[in-house]
C-alpha positions in Angstrom: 7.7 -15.1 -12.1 8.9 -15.1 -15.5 10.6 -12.6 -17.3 7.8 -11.0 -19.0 5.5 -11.1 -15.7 8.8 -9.5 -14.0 9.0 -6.9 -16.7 5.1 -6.1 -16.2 4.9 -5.9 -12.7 8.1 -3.8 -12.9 6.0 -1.3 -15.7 3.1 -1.2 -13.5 4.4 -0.2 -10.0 6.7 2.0 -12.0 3.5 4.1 -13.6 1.5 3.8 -10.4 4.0 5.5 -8.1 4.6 8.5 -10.3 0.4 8.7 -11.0 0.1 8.0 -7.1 2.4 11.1 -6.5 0.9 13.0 -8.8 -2.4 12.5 -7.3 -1.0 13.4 -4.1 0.4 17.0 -5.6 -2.9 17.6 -6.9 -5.6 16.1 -4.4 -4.3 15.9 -1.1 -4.6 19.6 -0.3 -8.0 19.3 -0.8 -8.6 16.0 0.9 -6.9 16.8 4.2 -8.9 19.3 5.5 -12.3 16.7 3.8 -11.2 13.8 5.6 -11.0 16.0 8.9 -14.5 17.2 8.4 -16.0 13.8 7.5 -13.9 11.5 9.6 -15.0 14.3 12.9 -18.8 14.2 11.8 -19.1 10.2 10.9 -16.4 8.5 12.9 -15.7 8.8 16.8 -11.9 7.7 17.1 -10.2 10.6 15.8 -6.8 10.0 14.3 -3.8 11.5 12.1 -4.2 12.3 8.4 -0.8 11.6 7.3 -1.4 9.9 3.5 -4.8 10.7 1.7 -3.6 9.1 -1.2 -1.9 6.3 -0.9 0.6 4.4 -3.0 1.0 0.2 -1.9 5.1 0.3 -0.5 4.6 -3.4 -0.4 5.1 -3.7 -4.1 8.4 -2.2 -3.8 8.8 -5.8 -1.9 7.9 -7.8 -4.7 11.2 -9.4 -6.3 11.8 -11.2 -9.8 11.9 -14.6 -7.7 8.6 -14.3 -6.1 6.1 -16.6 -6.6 2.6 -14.1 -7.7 -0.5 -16.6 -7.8 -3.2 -14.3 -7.0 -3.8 -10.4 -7.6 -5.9 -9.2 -4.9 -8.4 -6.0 -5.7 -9.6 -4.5 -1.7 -11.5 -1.3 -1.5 -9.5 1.5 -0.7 -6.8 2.5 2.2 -7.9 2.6 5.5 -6.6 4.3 8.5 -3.5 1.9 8.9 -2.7 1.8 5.3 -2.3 5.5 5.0 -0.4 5.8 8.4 3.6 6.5 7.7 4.5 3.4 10.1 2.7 1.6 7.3 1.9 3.2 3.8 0.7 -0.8 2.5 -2.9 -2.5 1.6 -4.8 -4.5 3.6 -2.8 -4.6 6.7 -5.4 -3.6 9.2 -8.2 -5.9 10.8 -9.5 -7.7 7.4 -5.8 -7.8 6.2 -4.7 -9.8 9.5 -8.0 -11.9 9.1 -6.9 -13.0 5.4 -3.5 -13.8 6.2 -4.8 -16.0 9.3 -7.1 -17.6 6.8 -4.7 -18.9 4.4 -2.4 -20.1 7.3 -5.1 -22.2 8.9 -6.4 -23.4 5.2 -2.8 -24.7 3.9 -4.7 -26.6 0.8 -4.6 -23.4 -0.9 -0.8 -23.0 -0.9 -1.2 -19.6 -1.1 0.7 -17.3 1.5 -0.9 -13.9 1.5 1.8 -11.7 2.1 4.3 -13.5 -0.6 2.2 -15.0 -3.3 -0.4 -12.2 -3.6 -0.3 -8.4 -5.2 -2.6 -6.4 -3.5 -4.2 -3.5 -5.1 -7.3 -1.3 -4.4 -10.2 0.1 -6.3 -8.8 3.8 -5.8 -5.9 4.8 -3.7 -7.9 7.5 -2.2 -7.9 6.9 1.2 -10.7 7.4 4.0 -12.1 5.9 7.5 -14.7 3.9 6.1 -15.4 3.1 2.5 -18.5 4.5 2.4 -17.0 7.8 3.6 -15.9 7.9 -0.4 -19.2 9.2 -0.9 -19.5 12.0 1.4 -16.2 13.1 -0.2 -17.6 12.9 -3.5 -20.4 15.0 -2.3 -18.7 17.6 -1.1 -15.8 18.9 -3.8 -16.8 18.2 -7.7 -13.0 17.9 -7.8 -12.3 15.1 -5.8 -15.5 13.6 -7.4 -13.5 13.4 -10.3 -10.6 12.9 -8.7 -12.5 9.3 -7.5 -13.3 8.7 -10.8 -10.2 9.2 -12.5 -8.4 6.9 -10.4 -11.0 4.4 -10.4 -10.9 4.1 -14.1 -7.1 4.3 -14.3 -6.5 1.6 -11.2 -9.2 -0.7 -13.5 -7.4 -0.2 -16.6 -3.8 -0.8 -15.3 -4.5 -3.5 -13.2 -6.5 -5.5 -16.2 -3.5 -4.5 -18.1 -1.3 -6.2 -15.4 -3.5 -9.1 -14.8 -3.9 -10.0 -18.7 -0.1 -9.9 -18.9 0.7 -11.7 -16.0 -1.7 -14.9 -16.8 -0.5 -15.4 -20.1 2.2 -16.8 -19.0 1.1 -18.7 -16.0 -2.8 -19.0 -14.4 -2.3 -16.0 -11.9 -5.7 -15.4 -10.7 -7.9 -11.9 -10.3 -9.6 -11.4 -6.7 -12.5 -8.7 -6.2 -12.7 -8.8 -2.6 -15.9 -6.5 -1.4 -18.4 -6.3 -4.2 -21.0 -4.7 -1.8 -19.8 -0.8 -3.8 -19.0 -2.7 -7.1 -22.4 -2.8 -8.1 -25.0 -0.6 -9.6 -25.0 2.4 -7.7 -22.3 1.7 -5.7 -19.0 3.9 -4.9 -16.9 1.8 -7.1 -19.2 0.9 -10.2 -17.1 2.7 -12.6 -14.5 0.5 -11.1 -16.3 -2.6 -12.2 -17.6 -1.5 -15.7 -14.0 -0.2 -16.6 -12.3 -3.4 -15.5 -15.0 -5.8 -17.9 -14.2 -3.2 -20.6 -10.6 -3.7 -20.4 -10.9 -7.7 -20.8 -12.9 -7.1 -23.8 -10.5 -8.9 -26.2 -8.9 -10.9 -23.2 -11.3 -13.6 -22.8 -9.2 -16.3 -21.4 -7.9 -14.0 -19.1 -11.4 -13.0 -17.6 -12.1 -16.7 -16.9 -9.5 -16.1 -13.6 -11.4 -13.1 -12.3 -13.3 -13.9 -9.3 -15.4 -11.8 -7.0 -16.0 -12.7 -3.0 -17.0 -11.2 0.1 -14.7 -8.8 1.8 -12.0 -10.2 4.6 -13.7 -8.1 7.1 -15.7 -9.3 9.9 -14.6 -12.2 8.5 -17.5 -12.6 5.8 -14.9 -14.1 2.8 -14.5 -17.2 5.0 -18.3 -17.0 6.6 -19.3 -16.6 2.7 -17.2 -19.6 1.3 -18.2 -22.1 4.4 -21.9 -21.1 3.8 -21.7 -21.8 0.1 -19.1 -25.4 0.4 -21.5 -28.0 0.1 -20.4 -31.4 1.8 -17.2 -33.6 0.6 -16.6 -30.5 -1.9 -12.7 -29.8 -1.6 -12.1 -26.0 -0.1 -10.8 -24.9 -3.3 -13.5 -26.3 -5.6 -15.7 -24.2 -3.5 -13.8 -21.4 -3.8 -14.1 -21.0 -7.6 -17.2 -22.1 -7.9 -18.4 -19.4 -5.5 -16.2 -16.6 -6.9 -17.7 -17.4 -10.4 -21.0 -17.3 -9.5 -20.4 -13.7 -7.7 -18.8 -12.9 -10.5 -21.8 -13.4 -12.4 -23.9 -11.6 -10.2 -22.1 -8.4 -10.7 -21.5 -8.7 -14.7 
């Protein structure tokens, strides 16, 4: 990184962790005893509620040396990501199926543990993503509480992005977009991050929207949509602008 993408990363994480543990103070006395409720009546394998909202450790990770190419944007923290053995995104199922992808596809350089900042849409955490809603159903405060940090992850992380790729092409991921778009959980999200990139065009040219890792569907998506002798990471942008498209 250079030293201005150092210095923004370092402002970010810095302004996240104290929002993130501010959340936590406010929300997670009322989210605990939610998530029990919901996760009892919408998901059989019961398990422990240790982080409703949860703030990425792995950025404390991230070093003045390390070599950021893409910022990836996941859903929100799932049962291993708010675990205390873990407390990081994406390192359940879909995260283990990304980082296998990149291994086996070596022309995109890109290791996903080291090259990538992974963020979410809200650092709210529940079972399943959809679970979001029931929780937004059942409190008008943690409705907000879903909004608020939708809006503020959109915001920061434009902020982040739009610093970071003046300097070099660092690249924006939306990974999911099935919640990003009208109607959806996360359409705030996605009409708060266009508005922050309103005077950031050239930035907004590297955002790029695909498939989740999950069942595997980012890699089913961008095999389905590489037409023959088309190099893997032609393909990709071409397919994560025209999704792009599709949602804005």
């Amino acid at each position: 990184m250079t030293e201005t993408q150092w210095h923004a990363l370092c402002d970010f994480r810095t302004d996240f962790k104290a929002k993130c543990a501010e959340w936590d103070e406010t929300y997670s006395p009322l989210l605990r005893p939610l998530l029990q409720k919901i996760t009892a009546e919408n998901d059989s394998t019961p398990y422990s509620i240790e982080n409703p909202v949860v703030y990425n450790t792995a950025l404390d990770d991230i070093t003045a040396d390390s070599d950021i190419k893409v910022i990836v944007i996941g859903d929100n923290p799932g049962k291993n990501e708010q675990s205390n053995a873990f407390k990081k995104y994406l390192v359940g199922q879909s995260g283990k199926i990304a980082q296998s992808f990149f291994e086996k596809n070596r022309e995109f350089a890109l290791d996903f543990r080291k090259n990538t900042i992974i963020l979410n849409k809200t650092p709210i955490h529940t079972a399943k993503t959809v679970h979001l809603k029931l929780l937004a159903k059942a409190d008008p405060r943690i409705f907000e509480a879903i909004r608020e940090t939708q809006m503020y992850m959109a915001q920061k992380t434009a902020e982040l992005h739009i610093k970071m790729a003046r300097e070099s092409a660092v690249e924006l991921w939306l990974v999911g977009y099935a919640e990003i778009k009208k109607h959806g959980v996360f359409e705030l999200y996605r009409e708060s991050l266009k508005n922050a990139y309103e005077n950031a065009p050239r930035s907004w040219e590297n955002v790029f929207a695909f498939q989740h890792f999950s069942m595997n569907r980012f890699a089913i998506d961008l095999k389905a949509h590489t037409p023959p002798d088309t190099p893997l990471l032609t393909a990709l942008k071409n397919l994560g602008r025209a999704h792009k498209r599709e949602l804005f």
